[in-house]
Jmol script that loads the backbone (N, CA, C; Angstrom):
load data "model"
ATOM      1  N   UNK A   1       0.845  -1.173   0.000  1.00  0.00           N
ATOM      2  CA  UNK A   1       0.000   0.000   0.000  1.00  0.00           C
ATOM      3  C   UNK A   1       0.889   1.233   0.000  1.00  0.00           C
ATOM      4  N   UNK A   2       0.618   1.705  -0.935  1.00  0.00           N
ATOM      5  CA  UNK A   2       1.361   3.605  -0.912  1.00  0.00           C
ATOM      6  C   UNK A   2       0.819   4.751  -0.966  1.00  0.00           C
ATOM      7  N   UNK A   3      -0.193   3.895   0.069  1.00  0.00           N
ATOM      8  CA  UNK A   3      -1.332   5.257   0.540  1.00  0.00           C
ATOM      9  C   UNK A   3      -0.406   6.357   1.461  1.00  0.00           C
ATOM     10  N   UNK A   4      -0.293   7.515   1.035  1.00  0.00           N
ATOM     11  CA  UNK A   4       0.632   8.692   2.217  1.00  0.00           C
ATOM     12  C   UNK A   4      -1.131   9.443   2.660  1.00  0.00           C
ATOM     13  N   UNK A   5      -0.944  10.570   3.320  1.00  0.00           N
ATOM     14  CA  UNK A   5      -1.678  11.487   4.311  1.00  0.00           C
ATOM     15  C   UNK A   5      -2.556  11.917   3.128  1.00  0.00           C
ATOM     16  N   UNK A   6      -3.985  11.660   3.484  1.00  0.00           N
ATOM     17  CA  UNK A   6      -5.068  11.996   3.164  1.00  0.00           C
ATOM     18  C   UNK A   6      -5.464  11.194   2.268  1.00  0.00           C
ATOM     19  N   UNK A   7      -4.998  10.011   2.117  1.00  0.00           N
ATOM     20  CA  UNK A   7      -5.023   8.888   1.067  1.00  0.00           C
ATOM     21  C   UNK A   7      -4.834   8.957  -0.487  1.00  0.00           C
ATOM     22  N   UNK A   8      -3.510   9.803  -0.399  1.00  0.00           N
ATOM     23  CA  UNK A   8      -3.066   9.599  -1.280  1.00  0.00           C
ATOM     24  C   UNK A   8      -1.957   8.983  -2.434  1.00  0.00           C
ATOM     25  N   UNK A   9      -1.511   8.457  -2.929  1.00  0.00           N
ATOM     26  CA  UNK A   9      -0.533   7.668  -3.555  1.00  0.00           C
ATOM     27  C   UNK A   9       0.464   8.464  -4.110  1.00  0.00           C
ATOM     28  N   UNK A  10       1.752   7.680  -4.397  1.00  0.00           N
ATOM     29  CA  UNK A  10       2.638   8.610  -5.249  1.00  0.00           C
ATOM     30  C   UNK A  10       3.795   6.711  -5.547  1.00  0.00           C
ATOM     31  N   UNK A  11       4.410   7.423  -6.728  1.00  0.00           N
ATOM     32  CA  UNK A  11       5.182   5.880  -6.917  1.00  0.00           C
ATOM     33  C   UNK A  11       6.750   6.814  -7.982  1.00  0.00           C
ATOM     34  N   UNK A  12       7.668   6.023  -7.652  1.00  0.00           N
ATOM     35  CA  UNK A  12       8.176   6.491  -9.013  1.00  0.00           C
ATOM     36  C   UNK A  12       8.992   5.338  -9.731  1.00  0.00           C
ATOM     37  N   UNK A  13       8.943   5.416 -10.891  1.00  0.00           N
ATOM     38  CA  UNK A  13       8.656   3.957 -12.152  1.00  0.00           C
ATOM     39  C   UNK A  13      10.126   4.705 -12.801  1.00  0.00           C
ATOM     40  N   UNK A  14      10.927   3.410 -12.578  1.00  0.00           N
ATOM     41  CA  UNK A  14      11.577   3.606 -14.145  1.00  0.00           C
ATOM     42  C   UNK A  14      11.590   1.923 -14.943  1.00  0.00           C
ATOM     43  N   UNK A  15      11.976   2.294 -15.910  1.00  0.00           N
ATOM     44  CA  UNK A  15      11.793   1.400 -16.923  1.00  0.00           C
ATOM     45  C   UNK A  15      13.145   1.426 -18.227  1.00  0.00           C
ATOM     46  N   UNK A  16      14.029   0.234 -18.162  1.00  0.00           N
ATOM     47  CA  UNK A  16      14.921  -0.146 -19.096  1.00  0.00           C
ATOM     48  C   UNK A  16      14.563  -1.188 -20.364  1.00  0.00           C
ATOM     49  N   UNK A  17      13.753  -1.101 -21.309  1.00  0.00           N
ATOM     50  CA  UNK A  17      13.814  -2.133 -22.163  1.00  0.00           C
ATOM     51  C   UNK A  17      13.925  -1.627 -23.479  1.00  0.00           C
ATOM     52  N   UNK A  18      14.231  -2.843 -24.317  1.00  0.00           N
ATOM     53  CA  UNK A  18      14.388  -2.818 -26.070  1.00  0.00           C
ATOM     54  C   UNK A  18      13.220  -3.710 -26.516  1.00  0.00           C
ATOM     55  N   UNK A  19      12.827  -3.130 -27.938  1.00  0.00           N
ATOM     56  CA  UNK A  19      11.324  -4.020 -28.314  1.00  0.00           C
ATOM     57  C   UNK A  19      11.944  -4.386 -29.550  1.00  0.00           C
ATOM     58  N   UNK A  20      11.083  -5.400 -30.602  1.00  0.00           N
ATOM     59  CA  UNK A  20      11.276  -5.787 -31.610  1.00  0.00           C
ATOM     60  C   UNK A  20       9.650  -5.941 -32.196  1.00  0.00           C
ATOM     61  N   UNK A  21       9.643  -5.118 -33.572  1.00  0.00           N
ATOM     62  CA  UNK A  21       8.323  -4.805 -34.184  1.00  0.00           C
ATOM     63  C   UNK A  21       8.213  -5.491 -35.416  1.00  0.00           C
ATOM     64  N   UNK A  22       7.145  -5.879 -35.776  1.00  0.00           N
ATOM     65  CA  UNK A  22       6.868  -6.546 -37.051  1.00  0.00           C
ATOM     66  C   UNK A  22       5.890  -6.003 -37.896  1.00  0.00           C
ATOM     67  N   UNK A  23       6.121  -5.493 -38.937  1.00  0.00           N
ATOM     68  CA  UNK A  23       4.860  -4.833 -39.147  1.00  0.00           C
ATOM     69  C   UNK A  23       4.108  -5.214 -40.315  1.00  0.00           C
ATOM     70  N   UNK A  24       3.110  -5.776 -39.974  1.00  0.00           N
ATOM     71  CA  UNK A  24       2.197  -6.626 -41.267  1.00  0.00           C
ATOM     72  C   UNK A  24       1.831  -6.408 -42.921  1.00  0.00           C
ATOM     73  N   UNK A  25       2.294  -4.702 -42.665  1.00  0.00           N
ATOM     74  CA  UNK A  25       1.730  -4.359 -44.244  1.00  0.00           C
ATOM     75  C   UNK A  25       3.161  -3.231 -44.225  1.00  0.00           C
ATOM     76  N   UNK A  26       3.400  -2.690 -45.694  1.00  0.00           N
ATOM     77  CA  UNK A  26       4.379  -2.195 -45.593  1.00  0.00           C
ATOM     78  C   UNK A  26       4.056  -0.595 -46.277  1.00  0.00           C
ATOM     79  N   UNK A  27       3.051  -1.067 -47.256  1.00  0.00           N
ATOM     80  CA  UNK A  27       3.013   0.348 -48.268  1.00  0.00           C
ATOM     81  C   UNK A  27       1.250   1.144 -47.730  1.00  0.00           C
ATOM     82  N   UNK A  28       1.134   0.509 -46.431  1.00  0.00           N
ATOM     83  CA  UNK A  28      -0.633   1.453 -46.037  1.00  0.00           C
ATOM     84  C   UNK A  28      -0.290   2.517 -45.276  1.00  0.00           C
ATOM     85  N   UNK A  29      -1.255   3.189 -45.388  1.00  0.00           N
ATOM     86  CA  UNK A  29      -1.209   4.575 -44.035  1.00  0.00           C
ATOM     87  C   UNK A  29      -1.739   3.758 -42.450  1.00  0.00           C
ATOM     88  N   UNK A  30      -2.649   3.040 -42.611  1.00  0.00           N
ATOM     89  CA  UNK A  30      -2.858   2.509 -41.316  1.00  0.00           C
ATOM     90  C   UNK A  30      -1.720   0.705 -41.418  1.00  0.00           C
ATOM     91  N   UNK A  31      -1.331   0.824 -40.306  1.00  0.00           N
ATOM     92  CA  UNK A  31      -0.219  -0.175 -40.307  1.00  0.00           C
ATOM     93  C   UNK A  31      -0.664  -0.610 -39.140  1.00  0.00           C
ATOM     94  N   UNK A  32      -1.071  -2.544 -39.327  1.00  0.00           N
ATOM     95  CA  UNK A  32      -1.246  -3.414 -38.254  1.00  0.00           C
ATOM     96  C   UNK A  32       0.124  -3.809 -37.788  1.00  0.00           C
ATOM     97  N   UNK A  33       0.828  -4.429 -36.478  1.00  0.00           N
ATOM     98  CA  UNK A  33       2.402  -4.775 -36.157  1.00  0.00           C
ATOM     99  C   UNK A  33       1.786  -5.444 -35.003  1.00  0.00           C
ATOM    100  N   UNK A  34       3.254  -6.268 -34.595  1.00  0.00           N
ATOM    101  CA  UNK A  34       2.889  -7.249 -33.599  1.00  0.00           C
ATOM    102  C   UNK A  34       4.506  -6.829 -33.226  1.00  0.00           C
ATOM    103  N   UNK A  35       4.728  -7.379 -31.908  1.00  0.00           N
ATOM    104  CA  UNK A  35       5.805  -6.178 -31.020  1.00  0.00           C
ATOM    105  C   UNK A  35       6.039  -7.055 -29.898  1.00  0.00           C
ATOM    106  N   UNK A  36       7.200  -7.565 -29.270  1.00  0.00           N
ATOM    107  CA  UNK A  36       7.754  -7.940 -28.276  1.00  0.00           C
ATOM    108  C   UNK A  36       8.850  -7.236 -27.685  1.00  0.00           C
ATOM    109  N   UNK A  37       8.268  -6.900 -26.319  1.00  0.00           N
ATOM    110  CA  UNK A  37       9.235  -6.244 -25.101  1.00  0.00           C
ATOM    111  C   UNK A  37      10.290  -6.704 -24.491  1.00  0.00           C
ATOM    112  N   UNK A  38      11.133  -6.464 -23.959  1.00  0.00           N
ATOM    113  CA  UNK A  38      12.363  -7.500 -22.794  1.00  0.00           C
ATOM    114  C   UNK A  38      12.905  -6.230 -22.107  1.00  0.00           C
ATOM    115  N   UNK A  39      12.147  -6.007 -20.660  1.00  0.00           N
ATOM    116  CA  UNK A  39      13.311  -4.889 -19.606  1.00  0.00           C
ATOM    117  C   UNK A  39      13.020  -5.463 -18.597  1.00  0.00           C
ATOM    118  N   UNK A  40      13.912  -4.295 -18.125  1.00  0.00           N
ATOM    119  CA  UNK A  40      14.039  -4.432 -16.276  1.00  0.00           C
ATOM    120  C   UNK A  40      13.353  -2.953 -15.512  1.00  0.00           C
ATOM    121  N   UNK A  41      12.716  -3.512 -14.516  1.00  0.00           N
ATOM    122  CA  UNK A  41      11.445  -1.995 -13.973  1.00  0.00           C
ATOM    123  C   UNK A  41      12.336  -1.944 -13.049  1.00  0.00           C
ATOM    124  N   UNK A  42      12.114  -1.008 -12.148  1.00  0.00           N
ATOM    125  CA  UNK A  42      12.138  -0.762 -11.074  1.00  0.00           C
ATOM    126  C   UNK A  42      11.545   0.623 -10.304  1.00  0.00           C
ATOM    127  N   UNK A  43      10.850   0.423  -9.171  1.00  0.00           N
ATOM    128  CA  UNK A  43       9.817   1.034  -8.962  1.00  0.00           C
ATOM    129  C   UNK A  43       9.699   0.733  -6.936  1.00  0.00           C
ATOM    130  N   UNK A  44       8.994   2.012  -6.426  1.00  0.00           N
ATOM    131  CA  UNK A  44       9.295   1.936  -4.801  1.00  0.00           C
ATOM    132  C   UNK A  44       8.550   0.244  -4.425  1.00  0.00           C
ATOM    133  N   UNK A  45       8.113  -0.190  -5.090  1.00  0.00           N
ATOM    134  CA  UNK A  45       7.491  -1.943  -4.882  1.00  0.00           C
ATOM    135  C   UNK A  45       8.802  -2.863  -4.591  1.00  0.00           C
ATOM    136  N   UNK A  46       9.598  -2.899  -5.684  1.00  0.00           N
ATOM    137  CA  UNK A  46      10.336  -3.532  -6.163  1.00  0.00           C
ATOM    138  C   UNK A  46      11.164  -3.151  -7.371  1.00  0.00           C
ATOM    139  N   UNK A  47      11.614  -4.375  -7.920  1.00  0.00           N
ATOM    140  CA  UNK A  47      12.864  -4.242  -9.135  1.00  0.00           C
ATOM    141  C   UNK A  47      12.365  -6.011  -9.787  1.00  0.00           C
ATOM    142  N   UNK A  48      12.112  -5.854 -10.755  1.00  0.00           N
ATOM    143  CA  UNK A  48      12.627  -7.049 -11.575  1.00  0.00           C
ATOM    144  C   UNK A  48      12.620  -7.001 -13.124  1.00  0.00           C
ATOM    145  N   UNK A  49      12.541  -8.123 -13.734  1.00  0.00           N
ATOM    146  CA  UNK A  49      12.569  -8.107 -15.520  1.00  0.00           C
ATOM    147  C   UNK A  49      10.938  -8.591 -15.903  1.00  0.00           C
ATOM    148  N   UNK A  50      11.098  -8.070 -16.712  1.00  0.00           N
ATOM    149  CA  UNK A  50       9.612  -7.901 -17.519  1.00  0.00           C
ATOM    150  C   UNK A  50       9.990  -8.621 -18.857  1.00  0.00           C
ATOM    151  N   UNK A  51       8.819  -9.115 -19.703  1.00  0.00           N
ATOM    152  CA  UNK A  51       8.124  -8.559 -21.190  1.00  0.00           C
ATOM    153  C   UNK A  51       7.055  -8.899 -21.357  1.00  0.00           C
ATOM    154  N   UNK A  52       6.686  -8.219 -22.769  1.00  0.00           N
ATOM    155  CA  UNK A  52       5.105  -7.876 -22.890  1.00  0.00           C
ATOM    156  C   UNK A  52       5.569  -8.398 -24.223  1.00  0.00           C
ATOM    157  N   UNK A  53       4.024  -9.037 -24.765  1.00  0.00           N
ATOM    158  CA  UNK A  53       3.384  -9.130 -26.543  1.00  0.00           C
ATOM    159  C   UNK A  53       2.794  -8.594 -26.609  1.00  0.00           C
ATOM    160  N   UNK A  54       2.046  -8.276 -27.892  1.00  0.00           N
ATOM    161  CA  UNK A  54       1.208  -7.191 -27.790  1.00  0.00           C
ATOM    162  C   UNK A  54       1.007  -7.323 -29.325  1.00  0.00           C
ATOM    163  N   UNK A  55      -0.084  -6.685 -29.997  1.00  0.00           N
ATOM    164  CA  UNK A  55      -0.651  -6.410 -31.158  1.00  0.00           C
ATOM    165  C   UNK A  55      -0.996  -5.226 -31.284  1.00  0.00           C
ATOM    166  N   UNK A  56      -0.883  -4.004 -32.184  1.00  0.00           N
ATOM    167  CA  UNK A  56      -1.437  -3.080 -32.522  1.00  0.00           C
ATOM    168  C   UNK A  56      -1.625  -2.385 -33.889  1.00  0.00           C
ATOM    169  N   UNK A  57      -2.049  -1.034 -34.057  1.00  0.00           N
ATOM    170  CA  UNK A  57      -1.787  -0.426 -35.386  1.00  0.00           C
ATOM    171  C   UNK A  57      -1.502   1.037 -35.189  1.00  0.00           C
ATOM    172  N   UNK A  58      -0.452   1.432 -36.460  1.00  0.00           N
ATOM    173  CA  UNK A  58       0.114   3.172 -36.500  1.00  0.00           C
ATOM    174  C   UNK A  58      -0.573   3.163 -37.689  1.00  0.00           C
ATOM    175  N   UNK A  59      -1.588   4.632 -37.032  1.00  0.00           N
ATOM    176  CA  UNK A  59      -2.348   5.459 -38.113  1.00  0.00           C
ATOM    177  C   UNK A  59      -1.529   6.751 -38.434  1.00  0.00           C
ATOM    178  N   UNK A  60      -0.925   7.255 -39.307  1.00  0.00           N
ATOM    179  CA  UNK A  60       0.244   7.937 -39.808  1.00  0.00           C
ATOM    180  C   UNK A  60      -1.401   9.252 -40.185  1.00  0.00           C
ATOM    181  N   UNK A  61      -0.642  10.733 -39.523  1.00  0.00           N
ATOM    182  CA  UNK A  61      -1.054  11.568 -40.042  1.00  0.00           C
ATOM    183  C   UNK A  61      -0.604  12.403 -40.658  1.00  0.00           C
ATOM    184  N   UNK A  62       1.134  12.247 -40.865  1.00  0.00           N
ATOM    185  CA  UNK A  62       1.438  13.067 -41.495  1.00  0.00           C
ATOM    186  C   UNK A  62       2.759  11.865 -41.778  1.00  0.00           C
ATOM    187  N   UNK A  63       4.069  12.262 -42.939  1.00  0.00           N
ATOM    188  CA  UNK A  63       4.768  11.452 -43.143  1.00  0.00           C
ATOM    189  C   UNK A  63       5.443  10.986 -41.996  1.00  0.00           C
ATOM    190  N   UNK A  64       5.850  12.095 -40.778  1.00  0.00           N
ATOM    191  CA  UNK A  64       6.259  11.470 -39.762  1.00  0.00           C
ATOM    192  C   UNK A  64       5.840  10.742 -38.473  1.00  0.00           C
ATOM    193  N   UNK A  65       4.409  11.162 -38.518  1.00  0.00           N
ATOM    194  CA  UNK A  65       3.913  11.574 -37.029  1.00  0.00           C
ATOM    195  C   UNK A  65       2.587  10.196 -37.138  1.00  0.00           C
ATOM    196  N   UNK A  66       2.200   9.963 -36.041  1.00  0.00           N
ATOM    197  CA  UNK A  66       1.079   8.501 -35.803  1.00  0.00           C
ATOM    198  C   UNK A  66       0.633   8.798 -34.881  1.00  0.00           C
ATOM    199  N   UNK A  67      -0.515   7.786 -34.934  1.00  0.00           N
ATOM    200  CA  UNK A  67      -1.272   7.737 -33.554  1.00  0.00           C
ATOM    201  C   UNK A  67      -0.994   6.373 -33.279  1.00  0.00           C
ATOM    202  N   UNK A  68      -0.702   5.932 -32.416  1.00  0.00           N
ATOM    203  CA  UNK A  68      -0.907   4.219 -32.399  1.00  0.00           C
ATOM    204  C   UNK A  68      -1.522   3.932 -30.703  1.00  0.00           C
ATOM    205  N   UNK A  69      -2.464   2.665 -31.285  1.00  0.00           N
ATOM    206  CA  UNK A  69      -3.310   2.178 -30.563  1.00  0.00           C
ATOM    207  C   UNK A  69      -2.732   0.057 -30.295  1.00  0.00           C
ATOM    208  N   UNK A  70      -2.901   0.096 -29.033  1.00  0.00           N
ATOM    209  CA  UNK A  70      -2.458  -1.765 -28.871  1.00  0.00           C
ATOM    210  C   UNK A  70      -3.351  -2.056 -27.662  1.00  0.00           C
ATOM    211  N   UNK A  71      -2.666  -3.694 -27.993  1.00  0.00           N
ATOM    212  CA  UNK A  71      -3.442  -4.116 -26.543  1.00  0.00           C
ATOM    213  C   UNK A  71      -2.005  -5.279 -26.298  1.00  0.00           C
ATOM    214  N   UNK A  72      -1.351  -5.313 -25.210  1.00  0.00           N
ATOM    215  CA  UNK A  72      -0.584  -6.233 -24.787  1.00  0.00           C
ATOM    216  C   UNK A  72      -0.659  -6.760 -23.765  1.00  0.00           C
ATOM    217  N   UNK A  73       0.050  -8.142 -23.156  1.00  0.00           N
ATOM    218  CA  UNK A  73       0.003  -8.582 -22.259  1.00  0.00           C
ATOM    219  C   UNK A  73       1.328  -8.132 -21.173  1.00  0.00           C
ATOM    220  N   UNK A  74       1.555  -8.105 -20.344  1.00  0.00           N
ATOM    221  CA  UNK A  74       2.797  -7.892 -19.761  1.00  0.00           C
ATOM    222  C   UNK A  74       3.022  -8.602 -18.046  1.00  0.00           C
ATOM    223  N   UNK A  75       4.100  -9.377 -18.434  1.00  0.00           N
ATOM    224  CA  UNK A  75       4.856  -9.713 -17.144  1.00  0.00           C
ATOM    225  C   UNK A  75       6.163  -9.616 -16.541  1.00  0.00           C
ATOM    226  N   UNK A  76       5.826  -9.392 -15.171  1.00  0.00           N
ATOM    227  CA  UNK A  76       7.362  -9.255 -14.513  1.00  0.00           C
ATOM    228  C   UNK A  76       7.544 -10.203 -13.457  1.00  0.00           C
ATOM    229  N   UNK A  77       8.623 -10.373 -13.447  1.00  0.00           N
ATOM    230  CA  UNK A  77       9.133 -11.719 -12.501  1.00  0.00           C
ATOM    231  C   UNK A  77       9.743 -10.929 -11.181  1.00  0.00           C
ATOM    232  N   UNK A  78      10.223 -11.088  -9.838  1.00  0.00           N
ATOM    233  CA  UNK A  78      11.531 -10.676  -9.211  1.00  0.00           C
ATOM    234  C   UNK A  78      10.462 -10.141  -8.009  1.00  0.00           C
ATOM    235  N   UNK A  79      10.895  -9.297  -7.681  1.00  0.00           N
ATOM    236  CA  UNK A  79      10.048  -8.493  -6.263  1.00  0.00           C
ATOM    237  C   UNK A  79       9.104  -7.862  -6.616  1.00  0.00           C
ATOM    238  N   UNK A  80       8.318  -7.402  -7.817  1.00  0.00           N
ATOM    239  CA  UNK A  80       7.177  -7.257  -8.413  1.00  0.00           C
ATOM    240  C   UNK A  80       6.725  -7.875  -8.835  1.00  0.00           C
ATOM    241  N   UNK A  81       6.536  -8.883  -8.822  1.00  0.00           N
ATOM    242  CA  UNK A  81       5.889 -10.505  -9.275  1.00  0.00           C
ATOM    243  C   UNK A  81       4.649  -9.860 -10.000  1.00  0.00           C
ATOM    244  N   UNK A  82       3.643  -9.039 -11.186  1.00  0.00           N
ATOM    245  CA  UNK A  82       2.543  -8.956 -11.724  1.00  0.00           C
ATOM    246  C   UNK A  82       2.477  -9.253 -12.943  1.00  0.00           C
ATOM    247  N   UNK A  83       1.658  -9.273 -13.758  1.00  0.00           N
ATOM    248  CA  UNK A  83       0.925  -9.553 -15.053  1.00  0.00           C
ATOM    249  C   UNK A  83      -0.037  -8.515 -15.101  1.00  0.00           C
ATOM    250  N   UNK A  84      -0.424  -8.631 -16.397  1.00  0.00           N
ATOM    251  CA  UNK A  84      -1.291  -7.279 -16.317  1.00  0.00           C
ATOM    252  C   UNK A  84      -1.573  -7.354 -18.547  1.00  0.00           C
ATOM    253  N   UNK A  85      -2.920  -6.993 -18.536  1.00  0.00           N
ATOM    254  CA  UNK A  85      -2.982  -6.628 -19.915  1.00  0.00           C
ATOM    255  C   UNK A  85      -3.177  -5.495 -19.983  1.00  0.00           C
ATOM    256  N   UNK A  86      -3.222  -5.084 -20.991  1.00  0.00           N
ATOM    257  CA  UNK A  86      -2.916  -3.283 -21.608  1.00  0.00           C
ATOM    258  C   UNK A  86      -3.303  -3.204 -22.337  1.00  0.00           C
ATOM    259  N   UNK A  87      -4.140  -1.737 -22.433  1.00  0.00           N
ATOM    260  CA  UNK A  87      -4.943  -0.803 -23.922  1.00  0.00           C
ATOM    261  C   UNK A  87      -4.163   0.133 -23.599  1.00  0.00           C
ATOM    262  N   UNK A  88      -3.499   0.683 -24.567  1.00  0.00           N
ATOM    263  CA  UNK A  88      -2.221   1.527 -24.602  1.00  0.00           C
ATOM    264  C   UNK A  88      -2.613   2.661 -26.132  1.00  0.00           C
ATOM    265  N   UNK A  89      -2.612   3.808 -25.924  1.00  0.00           N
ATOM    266  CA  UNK A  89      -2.934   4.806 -26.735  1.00  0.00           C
ATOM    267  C   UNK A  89      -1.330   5.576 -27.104  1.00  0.00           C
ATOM    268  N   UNK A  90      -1.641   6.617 -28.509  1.00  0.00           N
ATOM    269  CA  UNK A  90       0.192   6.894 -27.974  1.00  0.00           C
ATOM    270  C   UNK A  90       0.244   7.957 -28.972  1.00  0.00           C
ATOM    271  N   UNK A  91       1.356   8.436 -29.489  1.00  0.00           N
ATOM    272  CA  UNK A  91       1.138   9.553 -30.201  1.00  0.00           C
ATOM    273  C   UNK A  91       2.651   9.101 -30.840  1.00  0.00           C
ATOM    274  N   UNK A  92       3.021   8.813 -31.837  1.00  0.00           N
ATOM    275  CA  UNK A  92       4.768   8.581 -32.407  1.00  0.00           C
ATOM    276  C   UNK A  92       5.589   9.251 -33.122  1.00  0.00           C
ATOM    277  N   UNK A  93       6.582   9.622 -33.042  1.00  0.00           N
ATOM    278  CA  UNK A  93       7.416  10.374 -34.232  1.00  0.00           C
ATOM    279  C   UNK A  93       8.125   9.685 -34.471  1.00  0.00           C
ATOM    280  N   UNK A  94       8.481   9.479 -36.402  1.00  0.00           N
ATOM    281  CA  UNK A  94       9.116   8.677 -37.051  1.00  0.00           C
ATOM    282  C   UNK A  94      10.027   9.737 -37.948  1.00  0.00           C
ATOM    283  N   UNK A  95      11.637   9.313 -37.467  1.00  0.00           N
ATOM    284  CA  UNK A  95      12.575  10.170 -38.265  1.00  0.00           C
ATOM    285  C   UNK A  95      13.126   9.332 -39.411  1.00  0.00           C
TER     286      UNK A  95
END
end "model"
wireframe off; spacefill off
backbone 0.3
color backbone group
């Protein structure tokens, strides 16, 4: 519990990982991809290693710029022992 005075929470998250993306179509503006995670968190809970799968798509609004939308699964092993799935919204820049 990281309830502090007046019941409120506070946490602070960091996060080390590299992903690997696949992306299903090559020449569309909306682009379906499938995406695997591998880091290490650490956070006032704990510390351990993670990864997530996940499926999503980048809707490109301009040559550089996206919106992308997913849903993944994600687990961590170590002194944060959770799982957890994810709807993940996002905004991307592509150089």
């Amino acid at each position: 519990n990281l309830s502090g005075p007046g019941g409120k929470s506070s946490s602070t998250d960091r996060l080390v990982a590299v992903y690997g993306r696949y992306y299903l179509a090559t020449q569309e503006i909306l682009l379906p991809w499938l995406e695997l995670d591998l880091g290490w968190a650490d956070n006032d809970v704990g510390s351990g290693l993670g990864w997530s799968a996940g499926a999503g798509v980048t809707q490109f609004i301009t040559n550089g710029a996206a919106i992308e939308a997913s849903l993944d699964y994600q687990d961590f092993a170590g002194d944060m022992d959770t799982s957890s799935f994810r709807f993940l919204l996002g905004y991307a820049v592509f150089f």
